[in-house]
KERO-788803 format. One record per atom (N, C-alpha, C): residue number from 1; residue in three letters; atom name; y, z, x. Coordinates in steps of 0.1 Angstrom, whole numbers. Atoms other than C-alpha are relative to their C-alpha. Layout:
N
     n   res   atom   north      up    east
   NUM   Ala     CA       Y       Z       X
...
REM end
This chain:
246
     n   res   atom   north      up    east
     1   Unk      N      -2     -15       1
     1   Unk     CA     327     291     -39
     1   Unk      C      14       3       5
     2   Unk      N     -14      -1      -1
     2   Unk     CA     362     306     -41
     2   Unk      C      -2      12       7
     3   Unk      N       0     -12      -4
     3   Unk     CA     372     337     -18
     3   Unk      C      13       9       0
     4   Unk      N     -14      -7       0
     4   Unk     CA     396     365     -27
     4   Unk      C      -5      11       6
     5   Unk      N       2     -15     -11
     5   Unk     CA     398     391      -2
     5   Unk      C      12       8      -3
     6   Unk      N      -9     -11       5
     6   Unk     CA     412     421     -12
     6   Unk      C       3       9       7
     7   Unk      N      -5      -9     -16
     7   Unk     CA     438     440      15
     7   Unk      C      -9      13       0
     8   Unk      N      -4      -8       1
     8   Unk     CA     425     471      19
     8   Unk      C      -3       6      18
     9   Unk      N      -6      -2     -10
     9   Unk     CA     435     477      55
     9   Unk      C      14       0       9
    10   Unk      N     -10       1      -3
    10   Unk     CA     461     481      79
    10   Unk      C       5     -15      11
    11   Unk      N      -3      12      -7
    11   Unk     CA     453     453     101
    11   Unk      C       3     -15      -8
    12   Unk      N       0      14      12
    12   Unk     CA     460     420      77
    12   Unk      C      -6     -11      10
    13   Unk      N       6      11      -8
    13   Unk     CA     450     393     108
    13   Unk      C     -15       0      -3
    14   Unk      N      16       0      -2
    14   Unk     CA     414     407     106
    14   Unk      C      -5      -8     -15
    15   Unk      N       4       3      10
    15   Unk     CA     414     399      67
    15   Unk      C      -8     -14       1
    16   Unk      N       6      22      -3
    16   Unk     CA     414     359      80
    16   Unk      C     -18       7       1
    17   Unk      N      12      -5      -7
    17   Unk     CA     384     370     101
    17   Unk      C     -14       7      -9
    18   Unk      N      11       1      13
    18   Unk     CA     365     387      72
    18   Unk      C       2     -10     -10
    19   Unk      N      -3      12      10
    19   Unk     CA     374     359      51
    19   Unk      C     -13     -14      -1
    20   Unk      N      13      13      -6
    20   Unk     CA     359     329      71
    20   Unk      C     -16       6       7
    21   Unk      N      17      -2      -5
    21   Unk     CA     325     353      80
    21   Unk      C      -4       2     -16
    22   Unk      N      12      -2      13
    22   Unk     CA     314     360      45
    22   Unk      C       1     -14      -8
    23   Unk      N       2      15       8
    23   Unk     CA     326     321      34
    23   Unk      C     -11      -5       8
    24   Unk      N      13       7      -7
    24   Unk     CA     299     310      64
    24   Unk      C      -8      10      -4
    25   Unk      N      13      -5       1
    25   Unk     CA     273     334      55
    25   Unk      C      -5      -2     -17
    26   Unk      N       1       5      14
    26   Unk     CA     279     325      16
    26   Unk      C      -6     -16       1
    27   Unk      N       9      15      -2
    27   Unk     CA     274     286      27
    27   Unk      C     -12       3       6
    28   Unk      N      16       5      -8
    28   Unk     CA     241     292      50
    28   Unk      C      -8       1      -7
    29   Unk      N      17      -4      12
    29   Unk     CA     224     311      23
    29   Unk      C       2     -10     -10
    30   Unk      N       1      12       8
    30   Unk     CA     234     280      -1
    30   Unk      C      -8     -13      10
    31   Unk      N       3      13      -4
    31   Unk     CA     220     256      27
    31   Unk      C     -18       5       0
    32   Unk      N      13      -2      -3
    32   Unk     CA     190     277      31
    32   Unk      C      -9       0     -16
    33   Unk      N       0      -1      14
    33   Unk     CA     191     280      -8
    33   Unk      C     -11     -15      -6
    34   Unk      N       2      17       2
    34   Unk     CA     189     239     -11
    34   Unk      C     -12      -3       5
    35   Unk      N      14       1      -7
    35   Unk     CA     156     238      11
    35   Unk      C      -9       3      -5
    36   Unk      N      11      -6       5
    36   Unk     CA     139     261      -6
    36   Unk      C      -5      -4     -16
    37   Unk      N       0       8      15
    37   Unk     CA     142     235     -42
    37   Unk      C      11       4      -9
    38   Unk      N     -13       4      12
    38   Unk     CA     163     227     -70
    38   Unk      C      -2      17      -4
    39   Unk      N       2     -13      15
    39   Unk     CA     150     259     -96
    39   Unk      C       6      12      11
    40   Unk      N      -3     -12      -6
    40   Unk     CA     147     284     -67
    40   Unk      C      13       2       9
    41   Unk      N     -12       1      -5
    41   Unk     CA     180     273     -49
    41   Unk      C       9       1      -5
    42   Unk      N     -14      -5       8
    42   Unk     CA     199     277     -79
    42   Unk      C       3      14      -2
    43   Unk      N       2     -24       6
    43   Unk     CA     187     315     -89
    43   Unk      C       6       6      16
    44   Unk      N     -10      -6     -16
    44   Unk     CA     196     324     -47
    44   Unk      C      13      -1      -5
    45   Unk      N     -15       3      -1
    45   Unk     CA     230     307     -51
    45   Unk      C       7       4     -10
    46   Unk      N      -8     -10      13
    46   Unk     CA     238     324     -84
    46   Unk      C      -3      14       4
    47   Unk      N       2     -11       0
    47   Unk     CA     225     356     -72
    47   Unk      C      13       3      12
    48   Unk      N      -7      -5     -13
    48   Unk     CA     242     355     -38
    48   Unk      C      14      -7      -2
    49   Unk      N      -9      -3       2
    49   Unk     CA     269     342     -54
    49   Unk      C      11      14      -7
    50   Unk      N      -3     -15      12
    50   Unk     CA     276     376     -79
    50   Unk      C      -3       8      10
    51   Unk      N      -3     -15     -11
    51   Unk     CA     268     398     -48
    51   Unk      C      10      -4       7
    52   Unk      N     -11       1      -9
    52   Unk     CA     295     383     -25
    52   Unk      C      12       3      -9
    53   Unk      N     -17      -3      12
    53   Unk     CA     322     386     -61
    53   Unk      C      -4      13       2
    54   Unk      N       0     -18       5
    54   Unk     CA     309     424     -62
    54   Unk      C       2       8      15
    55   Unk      N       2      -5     -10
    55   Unk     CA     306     428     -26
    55   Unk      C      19       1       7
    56   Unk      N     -14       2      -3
    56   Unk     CA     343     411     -18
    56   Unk      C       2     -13      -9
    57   Unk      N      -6      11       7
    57   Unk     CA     360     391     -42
    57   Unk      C      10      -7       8
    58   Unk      N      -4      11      -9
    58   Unk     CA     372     360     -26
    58   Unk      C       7      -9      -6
    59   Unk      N     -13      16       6
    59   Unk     CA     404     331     -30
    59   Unk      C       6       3      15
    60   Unk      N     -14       7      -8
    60   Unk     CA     422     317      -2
    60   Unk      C       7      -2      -1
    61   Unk      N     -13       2       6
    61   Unk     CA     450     312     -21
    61   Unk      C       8      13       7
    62   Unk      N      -6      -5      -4
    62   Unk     CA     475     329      -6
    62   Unk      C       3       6       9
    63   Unk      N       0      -8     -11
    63   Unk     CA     462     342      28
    63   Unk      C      11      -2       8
    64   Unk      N     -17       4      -9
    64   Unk     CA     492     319      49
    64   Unk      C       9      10      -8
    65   Unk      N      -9      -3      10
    65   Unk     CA     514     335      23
    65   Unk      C       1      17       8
    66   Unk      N       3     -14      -3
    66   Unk     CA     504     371      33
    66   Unk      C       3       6      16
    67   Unk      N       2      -6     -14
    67   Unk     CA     501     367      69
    67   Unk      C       9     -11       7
    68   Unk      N      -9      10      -5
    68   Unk     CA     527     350      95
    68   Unk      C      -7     -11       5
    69   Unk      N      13       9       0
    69   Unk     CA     515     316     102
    69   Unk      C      -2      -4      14
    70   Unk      N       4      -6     -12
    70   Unk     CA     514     320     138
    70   Unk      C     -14       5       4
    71   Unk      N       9      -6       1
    71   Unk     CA     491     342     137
    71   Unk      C     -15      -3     -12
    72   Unk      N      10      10       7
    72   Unk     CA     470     329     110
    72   Unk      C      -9     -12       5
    73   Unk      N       4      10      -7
    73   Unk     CA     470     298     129
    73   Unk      C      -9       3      13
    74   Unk      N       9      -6     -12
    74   Unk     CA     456     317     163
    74   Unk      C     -12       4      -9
    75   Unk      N       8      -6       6
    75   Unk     CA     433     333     142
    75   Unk      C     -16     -13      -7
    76   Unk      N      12      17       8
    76   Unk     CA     415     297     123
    76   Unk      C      -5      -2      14
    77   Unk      N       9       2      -8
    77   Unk     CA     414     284     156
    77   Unk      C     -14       8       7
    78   Unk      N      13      -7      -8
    78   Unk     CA     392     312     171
    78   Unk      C     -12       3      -9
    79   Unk      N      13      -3       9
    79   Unk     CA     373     316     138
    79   Unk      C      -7     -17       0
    80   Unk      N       9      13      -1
    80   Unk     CA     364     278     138
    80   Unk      C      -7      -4      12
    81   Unk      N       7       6     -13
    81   Unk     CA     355     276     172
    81   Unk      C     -15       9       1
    82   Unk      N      10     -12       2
    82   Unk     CA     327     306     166
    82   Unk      C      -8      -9      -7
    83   Unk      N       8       0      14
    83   Unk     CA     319     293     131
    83   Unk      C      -7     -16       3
    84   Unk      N      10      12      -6
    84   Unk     CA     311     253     146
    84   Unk      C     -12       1      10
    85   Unk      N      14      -3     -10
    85   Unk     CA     288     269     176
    85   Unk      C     -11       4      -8
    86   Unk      N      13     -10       7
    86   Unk     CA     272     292     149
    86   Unk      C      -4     -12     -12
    87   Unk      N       7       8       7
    87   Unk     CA     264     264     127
    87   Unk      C      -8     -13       6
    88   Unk      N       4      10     -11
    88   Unk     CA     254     236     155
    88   Unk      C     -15       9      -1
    89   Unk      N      15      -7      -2
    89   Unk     CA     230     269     164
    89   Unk      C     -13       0     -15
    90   Unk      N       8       0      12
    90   Unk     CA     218     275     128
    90   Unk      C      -8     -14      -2
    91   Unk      N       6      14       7
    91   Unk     CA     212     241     116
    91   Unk      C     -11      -4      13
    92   Unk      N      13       6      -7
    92   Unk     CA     190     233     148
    92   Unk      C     -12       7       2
    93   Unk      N       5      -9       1
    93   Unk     CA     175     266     145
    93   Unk      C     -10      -1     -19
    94   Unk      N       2       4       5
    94   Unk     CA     169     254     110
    94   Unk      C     -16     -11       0
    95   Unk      N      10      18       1
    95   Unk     CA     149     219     116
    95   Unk      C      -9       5      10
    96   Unk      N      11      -2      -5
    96   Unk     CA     127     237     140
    96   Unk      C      -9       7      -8
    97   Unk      N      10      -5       7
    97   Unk     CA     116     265     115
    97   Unk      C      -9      -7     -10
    98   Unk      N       5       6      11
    98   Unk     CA     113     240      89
    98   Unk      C     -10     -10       4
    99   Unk      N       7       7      -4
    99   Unk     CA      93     216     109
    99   Unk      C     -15       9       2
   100   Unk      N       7      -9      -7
   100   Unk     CA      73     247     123
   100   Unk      C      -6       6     -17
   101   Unk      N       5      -5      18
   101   Unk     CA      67     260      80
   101   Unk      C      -8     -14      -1
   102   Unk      N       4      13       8
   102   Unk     CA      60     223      69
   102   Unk      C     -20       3      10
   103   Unk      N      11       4      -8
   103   Unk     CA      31     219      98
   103   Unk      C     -16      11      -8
   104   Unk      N      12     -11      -2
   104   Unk     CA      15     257      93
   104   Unk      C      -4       2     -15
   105   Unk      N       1      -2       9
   105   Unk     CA      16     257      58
   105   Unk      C     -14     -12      -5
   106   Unk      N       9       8       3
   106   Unk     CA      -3     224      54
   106   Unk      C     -18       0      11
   107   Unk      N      16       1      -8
   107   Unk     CA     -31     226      82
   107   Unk      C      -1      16      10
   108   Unk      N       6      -9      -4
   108   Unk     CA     -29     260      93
   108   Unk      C      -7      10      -4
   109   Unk      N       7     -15       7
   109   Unk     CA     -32     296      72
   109   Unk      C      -2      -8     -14
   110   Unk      N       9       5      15
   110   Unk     CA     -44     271      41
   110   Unk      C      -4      -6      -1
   111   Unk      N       7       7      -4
   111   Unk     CA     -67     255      58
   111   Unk      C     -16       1      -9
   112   Unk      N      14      -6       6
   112   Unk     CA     -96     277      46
   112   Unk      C       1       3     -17
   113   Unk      N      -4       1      17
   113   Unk     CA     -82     276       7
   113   Unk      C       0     -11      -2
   114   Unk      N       0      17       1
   114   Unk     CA     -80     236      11
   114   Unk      C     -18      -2       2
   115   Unk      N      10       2       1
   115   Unk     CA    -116     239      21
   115   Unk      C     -10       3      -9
   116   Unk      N       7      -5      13
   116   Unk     CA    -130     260      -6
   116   Unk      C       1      -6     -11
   117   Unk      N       0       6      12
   117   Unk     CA    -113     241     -28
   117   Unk      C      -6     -16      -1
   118   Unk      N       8      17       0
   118   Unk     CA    -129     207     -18
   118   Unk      C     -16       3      -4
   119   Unk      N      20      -8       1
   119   Unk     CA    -167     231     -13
   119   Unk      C       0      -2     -16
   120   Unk      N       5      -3      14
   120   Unk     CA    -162     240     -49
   120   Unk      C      -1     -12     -11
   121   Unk      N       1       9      12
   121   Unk     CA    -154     208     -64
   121   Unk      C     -11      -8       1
   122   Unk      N      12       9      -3
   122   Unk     CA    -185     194     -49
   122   Unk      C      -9       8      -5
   123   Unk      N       8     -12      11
   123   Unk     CA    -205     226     -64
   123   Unk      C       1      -1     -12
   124   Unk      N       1       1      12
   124   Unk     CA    -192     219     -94
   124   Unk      C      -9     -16      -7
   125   Unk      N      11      10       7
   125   Unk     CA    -209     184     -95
   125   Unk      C     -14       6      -1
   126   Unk      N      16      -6      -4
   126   Unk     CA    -241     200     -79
   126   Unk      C      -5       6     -13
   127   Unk      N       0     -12       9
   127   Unk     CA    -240     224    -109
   127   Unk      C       1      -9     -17
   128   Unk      N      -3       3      10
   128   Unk     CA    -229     201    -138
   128   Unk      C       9       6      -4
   129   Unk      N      -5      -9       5
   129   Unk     CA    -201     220    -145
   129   Unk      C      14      -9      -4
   130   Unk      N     -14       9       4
   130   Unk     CA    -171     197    -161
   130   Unk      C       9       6      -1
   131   Unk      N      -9     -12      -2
   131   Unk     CA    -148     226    -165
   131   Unk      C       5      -3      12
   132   Unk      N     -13      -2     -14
   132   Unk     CA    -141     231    -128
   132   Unk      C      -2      -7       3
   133   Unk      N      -6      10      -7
   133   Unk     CA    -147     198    -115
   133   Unk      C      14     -13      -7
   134   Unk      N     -10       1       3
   134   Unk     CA    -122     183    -136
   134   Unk      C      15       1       0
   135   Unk      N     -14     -13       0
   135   Unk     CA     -99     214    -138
   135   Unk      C       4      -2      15
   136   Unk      N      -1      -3     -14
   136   Unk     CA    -101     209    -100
   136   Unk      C       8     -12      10
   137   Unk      N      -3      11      -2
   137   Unk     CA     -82     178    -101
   137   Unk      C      14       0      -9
   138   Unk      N     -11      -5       6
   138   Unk     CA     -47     173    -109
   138   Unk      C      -2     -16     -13
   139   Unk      N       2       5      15
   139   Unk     CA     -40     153    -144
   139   Unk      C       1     -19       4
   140   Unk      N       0      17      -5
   140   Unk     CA     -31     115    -124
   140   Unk      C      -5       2      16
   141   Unk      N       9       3     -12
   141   Unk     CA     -56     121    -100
   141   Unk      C      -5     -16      -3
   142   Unk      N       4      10       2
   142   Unk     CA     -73      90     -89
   142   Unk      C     -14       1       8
   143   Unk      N      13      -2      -5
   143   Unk     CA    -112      85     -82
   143   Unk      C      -8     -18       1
   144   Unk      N       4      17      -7
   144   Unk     CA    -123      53     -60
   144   Unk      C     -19       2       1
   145   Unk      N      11      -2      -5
   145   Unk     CA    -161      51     -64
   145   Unk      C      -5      -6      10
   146   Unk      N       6       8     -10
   146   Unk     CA    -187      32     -42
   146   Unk      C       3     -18      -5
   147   Unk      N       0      12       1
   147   Unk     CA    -188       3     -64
   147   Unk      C      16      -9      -3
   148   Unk      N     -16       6       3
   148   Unk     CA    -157     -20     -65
   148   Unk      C       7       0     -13
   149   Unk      N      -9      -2      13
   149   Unk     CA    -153     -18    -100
   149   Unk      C       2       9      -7
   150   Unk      N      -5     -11       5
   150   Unk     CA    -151      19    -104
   150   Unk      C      11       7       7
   151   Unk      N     -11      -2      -2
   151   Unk     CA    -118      30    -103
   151   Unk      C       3       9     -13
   152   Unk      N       1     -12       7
   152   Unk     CA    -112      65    -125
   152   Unk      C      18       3      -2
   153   Unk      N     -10     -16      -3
   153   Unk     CA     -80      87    -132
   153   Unk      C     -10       9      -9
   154   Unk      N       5     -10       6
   154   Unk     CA     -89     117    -148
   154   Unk      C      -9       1     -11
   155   Unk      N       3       2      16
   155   Unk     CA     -92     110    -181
   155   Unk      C     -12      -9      -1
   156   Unk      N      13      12      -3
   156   Unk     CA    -114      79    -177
   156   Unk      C     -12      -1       7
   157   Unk      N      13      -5     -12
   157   Unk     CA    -136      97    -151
   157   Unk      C      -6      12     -11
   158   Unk      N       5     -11       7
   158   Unk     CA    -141     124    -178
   158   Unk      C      -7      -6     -11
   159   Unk      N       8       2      10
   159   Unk     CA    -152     101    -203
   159   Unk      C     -10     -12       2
   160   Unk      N      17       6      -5
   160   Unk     CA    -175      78    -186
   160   Unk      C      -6       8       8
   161   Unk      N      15      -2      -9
   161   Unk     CA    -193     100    -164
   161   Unk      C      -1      15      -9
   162   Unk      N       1     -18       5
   162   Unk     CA    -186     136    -189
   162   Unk      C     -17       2      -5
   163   Unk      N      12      -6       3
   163   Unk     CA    -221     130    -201
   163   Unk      C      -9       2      10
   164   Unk      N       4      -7     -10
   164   Unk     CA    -235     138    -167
   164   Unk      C       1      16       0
   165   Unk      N      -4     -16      -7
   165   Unk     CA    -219     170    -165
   165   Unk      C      -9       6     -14
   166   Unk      N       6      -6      11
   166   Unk     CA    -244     187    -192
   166   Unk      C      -8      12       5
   167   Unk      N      11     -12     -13
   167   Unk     CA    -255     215    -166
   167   Unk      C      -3       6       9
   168   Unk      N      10       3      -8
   168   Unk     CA    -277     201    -151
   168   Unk      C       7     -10      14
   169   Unk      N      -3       9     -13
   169   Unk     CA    -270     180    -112
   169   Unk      C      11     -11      -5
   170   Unk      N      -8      13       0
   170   Unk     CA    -243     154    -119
   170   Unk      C      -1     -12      14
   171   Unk      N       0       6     -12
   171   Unk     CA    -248     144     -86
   171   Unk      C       5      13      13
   172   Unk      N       4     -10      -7
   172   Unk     CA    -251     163     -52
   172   Unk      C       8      -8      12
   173   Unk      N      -5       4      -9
   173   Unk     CA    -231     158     -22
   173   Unk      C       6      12      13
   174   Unk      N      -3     -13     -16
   174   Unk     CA    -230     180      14
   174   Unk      C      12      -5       6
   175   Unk      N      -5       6     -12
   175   Unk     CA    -202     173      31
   175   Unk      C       5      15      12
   176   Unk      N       2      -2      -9
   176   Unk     CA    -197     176      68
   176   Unk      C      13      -4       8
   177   Unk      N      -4      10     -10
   177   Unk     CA    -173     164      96
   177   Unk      C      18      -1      -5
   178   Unk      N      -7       3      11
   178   Unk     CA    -142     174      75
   178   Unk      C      17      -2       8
   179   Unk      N      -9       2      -8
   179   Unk     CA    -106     163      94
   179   Unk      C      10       2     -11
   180   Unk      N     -11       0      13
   180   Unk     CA     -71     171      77
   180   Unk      C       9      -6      11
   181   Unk      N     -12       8      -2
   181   Unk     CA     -40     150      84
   181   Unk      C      11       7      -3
   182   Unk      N     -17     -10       3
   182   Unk     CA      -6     166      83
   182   Unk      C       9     -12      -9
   183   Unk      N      -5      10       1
   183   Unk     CA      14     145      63
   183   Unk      C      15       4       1
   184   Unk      N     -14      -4      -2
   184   Unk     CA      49     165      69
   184   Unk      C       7       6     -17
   185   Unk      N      -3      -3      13
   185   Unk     CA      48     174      31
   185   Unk      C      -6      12      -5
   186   Unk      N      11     -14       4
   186   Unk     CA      38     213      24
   186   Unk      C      -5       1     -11
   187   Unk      N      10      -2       9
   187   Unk     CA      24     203      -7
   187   Unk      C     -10     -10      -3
   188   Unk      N      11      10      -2
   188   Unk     CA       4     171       2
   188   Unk      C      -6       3      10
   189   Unk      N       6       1     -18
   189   Unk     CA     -20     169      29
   189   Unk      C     -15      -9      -3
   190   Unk      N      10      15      -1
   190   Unk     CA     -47     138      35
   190   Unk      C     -11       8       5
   191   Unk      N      11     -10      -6
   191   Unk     CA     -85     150      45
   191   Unk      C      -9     -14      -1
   192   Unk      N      14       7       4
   192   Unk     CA    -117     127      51
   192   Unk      C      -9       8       3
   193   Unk      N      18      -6      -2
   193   Unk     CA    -154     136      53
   193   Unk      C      -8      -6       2
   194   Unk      N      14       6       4
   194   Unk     CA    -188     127      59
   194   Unk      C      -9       6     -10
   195   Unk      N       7      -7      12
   195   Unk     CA    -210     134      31
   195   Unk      C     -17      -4       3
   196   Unk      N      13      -3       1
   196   Unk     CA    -249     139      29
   196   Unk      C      -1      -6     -16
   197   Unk      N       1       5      17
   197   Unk     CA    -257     116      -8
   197   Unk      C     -14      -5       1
   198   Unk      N       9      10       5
   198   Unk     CA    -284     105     -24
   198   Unk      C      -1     -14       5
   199   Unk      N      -4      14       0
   199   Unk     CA    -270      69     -16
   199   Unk      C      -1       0      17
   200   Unk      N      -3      -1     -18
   200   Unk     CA    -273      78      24
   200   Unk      C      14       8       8
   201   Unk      N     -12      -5     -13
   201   Unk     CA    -245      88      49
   201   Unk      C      13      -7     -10
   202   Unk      N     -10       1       3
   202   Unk     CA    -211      85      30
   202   Unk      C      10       4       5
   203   Unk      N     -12      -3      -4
   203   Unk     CA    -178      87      39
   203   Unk      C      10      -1     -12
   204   Unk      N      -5      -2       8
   204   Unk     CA    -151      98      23
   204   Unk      C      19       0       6
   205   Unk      N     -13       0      -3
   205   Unk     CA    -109      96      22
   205   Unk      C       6      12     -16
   206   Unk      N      -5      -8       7
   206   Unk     CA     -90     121       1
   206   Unk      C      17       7       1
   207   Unk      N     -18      -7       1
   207   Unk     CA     -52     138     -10
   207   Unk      C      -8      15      -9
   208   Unk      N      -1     -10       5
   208   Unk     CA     -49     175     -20
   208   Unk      C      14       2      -2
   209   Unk      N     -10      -1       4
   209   Unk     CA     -19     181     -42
   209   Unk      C       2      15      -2
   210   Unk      N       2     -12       6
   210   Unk     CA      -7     215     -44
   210   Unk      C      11       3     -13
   211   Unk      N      -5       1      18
   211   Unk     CA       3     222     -82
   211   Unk      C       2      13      -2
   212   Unk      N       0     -10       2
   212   Unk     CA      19     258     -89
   212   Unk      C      -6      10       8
   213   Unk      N       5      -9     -13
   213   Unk     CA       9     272     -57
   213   Unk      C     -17       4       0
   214   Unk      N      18       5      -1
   214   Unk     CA     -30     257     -64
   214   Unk      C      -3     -13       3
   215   Unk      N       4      15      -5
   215   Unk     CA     -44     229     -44
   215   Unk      C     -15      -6      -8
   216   Unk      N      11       8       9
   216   Unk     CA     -63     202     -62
   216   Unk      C      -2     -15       1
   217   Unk      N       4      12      -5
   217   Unk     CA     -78     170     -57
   217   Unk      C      10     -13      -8
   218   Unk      N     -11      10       5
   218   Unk     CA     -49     141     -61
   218   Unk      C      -8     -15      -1
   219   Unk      N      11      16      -2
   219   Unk     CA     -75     114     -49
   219   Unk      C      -7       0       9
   220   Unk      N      14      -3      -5
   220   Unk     CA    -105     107     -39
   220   Unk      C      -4     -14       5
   221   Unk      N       2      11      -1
   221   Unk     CA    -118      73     -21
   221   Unk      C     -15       5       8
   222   Unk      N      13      -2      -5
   222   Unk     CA    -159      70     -17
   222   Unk      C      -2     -13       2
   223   Unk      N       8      11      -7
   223   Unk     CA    -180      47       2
   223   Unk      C      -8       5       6
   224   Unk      N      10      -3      -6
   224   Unk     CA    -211      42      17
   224   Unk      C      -1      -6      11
   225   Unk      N      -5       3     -18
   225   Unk     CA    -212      45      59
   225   Unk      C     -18      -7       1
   226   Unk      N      12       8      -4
   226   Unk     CA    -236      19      65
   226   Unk      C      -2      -3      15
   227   Unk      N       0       1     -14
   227   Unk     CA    -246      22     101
   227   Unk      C      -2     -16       1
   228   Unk      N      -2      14      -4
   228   Unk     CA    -240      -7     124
   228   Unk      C     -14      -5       5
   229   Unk      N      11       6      -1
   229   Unk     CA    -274     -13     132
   229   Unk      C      -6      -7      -9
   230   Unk      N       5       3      13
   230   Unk     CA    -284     -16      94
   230   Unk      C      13     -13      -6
   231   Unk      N      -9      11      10
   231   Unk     CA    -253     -41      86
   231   Unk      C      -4     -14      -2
   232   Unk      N       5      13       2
   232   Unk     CA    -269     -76      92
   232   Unk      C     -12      -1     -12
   233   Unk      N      10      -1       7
   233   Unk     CA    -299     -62      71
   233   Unk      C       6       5     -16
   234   Unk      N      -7      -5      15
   234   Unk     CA    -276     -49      43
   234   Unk      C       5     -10      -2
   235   Unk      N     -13       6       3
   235   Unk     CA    -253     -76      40
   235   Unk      C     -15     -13      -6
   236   Unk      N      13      11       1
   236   Unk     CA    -290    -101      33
   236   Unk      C      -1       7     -14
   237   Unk      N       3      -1      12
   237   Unk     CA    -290     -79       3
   237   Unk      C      11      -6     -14
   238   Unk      N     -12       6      11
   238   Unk     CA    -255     -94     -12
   238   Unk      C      -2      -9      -1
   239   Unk      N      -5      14       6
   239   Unk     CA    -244    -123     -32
   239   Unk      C       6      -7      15
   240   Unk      N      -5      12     -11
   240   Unk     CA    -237    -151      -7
   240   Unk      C      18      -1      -1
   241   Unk      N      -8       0       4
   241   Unk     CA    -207    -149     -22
   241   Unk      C      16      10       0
   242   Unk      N      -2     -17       1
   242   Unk     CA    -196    -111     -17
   242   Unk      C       3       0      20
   243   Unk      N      -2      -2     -15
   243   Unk     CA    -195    -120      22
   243   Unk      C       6      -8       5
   244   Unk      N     -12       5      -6
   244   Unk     CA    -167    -135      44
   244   Unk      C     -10      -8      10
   245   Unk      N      11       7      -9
   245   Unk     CA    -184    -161      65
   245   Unk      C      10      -5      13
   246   Unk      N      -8       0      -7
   246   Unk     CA    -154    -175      83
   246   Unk      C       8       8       8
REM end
């Protein structure tokens, strides 16, 4: 960004001084610009650049030229020594809010929208409803069943199990016990469960992706929690072969 400051005072030293405050407040809102993504950091930085040309048209070209350089020079140093504290401050002022957004966004005030949206996609089996359980899943979602050799994305989960969804129960599942993981990413965040199944006490691992400012199931990993009392009596029901002996 170029800055032309245009005299119209008597003091000319102060120009420096408005010069280098609106080129640092032109950079912060570009750094704060860049944080906030590519699309939306460009529309800020085009915007706030065309208010700073309308507000004061800006070039440094020429300000030594204008003003003795003496004084000029007095002047950089005291504006650089301001404008390094005030960016030391900003930028660390920065990495706290950003740390402090990242955390509250993922497990705090959308906490209760991340759970509705897990309630409903399990209603939607309950229900048969292919529509929203589906829809409730982003397009390379991934779906780990019980048995080892089902392994789903979307598409492949819609067309072997779609003729379940005709209504009627696809399958029923309560879950309980629900924990979320921060993953430092405001639009991922990790969750497991215990589930109430037909098949017994399940457990579950899961990702919520948020897609256009709607969270949706990225992936899904099911299994069945076979208490430890019952394991020596379950494992008599496998292939000899299916169990690690050594």
């Amino acid at each position: 960004m170029v800055i032309e400051l245009k005299y119209h005072g008597k003091d000319k030293a102060n120009i420096f001084i408005y010069n280098q405050f609106y080129t640092f407040i032109a950079y912060f809102i570009r750094m704060i610009s860049l944080y906030m993504g590519e699309w939306s950091g460009n529309m800020c930085l085009a915007c706030t650049e065309k208010f700073i040309r309308q507000l004061i048209p800006v070039n440094f070209k020429g300000i030594f030229k204008h003003f003795g350089e003496k004084d000029c020079y007095r002047k950089f140093i005291s504006i650089m020594r301001i404008s390094i504290s005030g960016i030391l401050l900003v930028t660390f002022l920065i990495i706290v809010l950003a740390a402090a957004y990242s955390f509250n966004v993922s497990v705090g005030k959308d906490q209760k929208i991340m759970d509705e949206t897990i309630d409903a996609w399990h209603a939607a089996a309950a229900r048969g409803d292919s529509a929203a359980f589906f829809g409730s899943m982003t397009e390379k979602a991934i779906y780990l069943g019980t048995d080892e050799a089902e392994r789903w994305d979307r598409a492949s989960m819609a067309r072997d199990l779609g003729r379940h969804f005709n209504g009627k129960k696809a399958w029923k599942f309560l879950s309980y016990n629900r924990q979320y993981t921060d993953l430092k990413d405001r639009n991922s965040i990790l969750f497991d469960e215990c589930l109430k199944t037909w098949m017994g006490p399940c457990k579950a691992t899961g990702m919520l992706s948020r897609e256009k400012g709607r969270w949706k199931i990225s992936y899904y990993n099911l299994s069945v929690a076979v208490p430890n009392d019952y394991v020596k009596q379950y494992t008599k029901l496998l292939p000899s072969g299916a169990i690690l002996t050594d």
